[in-house]
N, C-alpha and C positions, 0 to 999 in steps of 0.2 A: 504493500500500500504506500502511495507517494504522500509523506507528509508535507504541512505546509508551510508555510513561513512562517520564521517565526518571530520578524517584524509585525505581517498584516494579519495573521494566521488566516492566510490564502483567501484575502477579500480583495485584497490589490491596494487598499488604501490605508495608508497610518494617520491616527488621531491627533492632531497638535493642538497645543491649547488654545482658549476660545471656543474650543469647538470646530475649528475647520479641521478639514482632510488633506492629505497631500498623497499624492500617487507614489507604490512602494516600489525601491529598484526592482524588486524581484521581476513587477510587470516586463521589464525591459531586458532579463536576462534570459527569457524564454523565447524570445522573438529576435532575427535575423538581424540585428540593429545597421548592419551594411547594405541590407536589403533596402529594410524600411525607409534611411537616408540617401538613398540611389548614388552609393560610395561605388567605384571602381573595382572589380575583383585586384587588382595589385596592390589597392591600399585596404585591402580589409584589415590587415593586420597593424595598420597603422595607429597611435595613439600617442596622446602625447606626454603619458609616462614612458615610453620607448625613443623618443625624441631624442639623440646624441651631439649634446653640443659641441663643435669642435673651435669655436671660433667666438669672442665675444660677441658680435653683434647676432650670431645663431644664439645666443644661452639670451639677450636680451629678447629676442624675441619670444621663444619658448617663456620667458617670465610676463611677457604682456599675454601671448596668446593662454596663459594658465590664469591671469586675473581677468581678462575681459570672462572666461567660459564661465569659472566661479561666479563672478559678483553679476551674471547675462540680468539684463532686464528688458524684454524685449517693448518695452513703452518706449524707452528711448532711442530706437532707433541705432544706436550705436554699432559699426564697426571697425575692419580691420583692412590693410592692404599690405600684401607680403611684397615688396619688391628684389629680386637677386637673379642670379645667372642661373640658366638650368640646371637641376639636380642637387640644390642646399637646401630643400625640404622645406619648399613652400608648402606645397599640395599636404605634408606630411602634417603638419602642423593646422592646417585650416580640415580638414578632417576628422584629428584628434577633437576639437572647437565642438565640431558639430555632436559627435558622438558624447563627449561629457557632457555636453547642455542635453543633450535628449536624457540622456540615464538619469541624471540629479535633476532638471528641474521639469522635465516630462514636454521639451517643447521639439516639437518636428521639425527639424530645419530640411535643406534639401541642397545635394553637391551636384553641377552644372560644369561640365566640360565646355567652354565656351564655343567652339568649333563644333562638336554633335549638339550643342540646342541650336544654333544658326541651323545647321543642315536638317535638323528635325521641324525647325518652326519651316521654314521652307517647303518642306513636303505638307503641310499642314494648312498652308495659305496654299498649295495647288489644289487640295482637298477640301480649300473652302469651311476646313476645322480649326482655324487658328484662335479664334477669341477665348474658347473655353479653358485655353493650353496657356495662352497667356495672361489670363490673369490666375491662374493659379501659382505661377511664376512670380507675378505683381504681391501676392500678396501671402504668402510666405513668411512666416515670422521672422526666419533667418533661410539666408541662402548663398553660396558657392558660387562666384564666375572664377571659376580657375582655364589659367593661361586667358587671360585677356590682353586680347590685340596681337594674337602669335600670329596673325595674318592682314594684310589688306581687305577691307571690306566692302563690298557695295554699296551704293548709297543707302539704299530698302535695309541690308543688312547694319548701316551705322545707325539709322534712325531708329530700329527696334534695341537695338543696345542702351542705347544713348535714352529711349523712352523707357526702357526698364529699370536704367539708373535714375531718373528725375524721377519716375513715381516711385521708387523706392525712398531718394530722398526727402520727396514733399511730406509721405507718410509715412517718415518715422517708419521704417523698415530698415531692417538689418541685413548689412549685404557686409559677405569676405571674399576679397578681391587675390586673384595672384596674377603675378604679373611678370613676364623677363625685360618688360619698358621700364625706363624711367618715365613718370608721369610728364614732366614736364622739361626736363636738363637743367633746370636750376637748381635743385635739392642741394647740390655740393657746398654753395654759397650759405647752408643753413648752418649753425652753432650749431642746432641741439643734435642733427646730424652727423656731422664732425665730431662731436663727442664721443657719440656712441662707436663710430664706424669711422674712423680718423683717415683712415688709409682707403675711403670707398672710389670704388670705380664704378660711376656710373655704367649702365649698360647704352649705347649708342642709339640705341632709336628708341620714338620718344611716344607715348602714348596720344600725347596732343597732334600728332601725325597720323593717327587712327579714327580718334573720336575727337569732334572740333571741344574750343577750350572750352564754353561751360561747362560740357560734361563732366570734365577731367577737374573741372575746379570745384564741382558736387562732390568729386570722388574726396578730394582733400578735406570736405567740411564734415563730409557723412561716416569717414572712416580714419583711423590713426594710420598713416602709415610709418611702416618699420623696414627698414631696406637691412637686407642682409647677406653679408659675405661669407664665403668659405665655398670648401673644394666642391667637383660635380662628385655625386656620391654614384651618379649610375656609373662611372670608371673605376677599377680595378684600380 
């Protein structure tokens, strides 16, 4: 016989005072939790207690993306933008994000390959199905553009970006950006930059060469960004 928990004792919900309820991890160790946040099979195993820092501005990051998941509130809107060269665990870390916010505080966020949702809304507008795709998109408590701008876009293709990022930030929705662009090539010129990441090389192409400057200057008000150095991890 399969006993229950011995938090909820197998109701799903534990008692906190006042009298409210709060949803029990247990709910979330029985269910697919890579599934359920449409993570990639190669980062299933990703989390961001396994997160290896090898470089200051990697361990700074790993300490913002550990207190943004912890203290999440999703009323304010608040996210995150990983900036760095391929393979220093952006993707790694904005996954880890979403999977601790689902467990602790029971909120569904959703992970977006930014190249397979273009090419899916795409087929979707030839099918005359796109509204109902996108606004589940729109409004999402939290959600994943990972690799934003690894391509030249089309106009139709910059406009739907560009309109998922404004109505994310008009309402206070939560978006976590990665990115191998610099937003804009200015960062270098910033103190608190230089601080953290003294010796940064920018990456050469510039995300304001993707998506025109409003966008990219929503990106800056609606998210922290954290740019981070160190080796590609997919090489030997």
């Amino acid at each position: 016989m399969e006993s229950s928990c011995p938090k909820c004792g197998g109701t799903g919900f534990v008692p906190k005072e006042g009298g409210v309820v709060e949803l029990c991890a247990c709910r979330f160790e029985q269910e697919n939790v890579n599934k359920v946040l449409g993570i990639p099979k190669r980062f299933w195993e990703a989390e961001l207690d396994n997160y290896q820092c090898e470089d200051p501005s990697e361990e700074n990051a790993y300490k913002e993306a550990f207190v943004f998941a912890s203290s999440f509130d999703p009323s304010e809107g608040k996210g995150l933008t990983f900036v760095g060269d391929p393979g220093v665990g952006k993707t790694h870390l904005a996954v880890g994000i979403l999977k601790k916010i689902y467990r602790e505080k029971g909120i569904k966020g959703r992970f977006f390959d930014t190249k397979d949702l273009i090419y899916k809304l795409k087929a979707l507008i030839e099918e005359g199905k796109t509204s109902k795709a996108i606004r589940r998109i729109l409004n999402y408590p939290l959600i994943v553009l990972d690799d934003l701008g690894s391509e030249r876009l089309s106009e139709w293709q910059r406009e739907i970006i560009s309109y998922i990022i404004s109505y994310r930030y008009n309402n206070l929705k939560s978006t976590i950006i990665t990115t191998n662009f610099s937003l804009t090539g200015g960062e270098k010129k910033d103190r608190k930059i230089r601080k953290i990441v003294p010796d940064i090389e920018l990456p050469k192409s510039l995300m304001v060469e993707r998506l025109d400057r409003g966008t990219v200057s929503k990106i800056f008000e609606m998210t922290k960004v954290l740019y981070i150095k160190g080796r590609d991890r997919r090489r030997v």
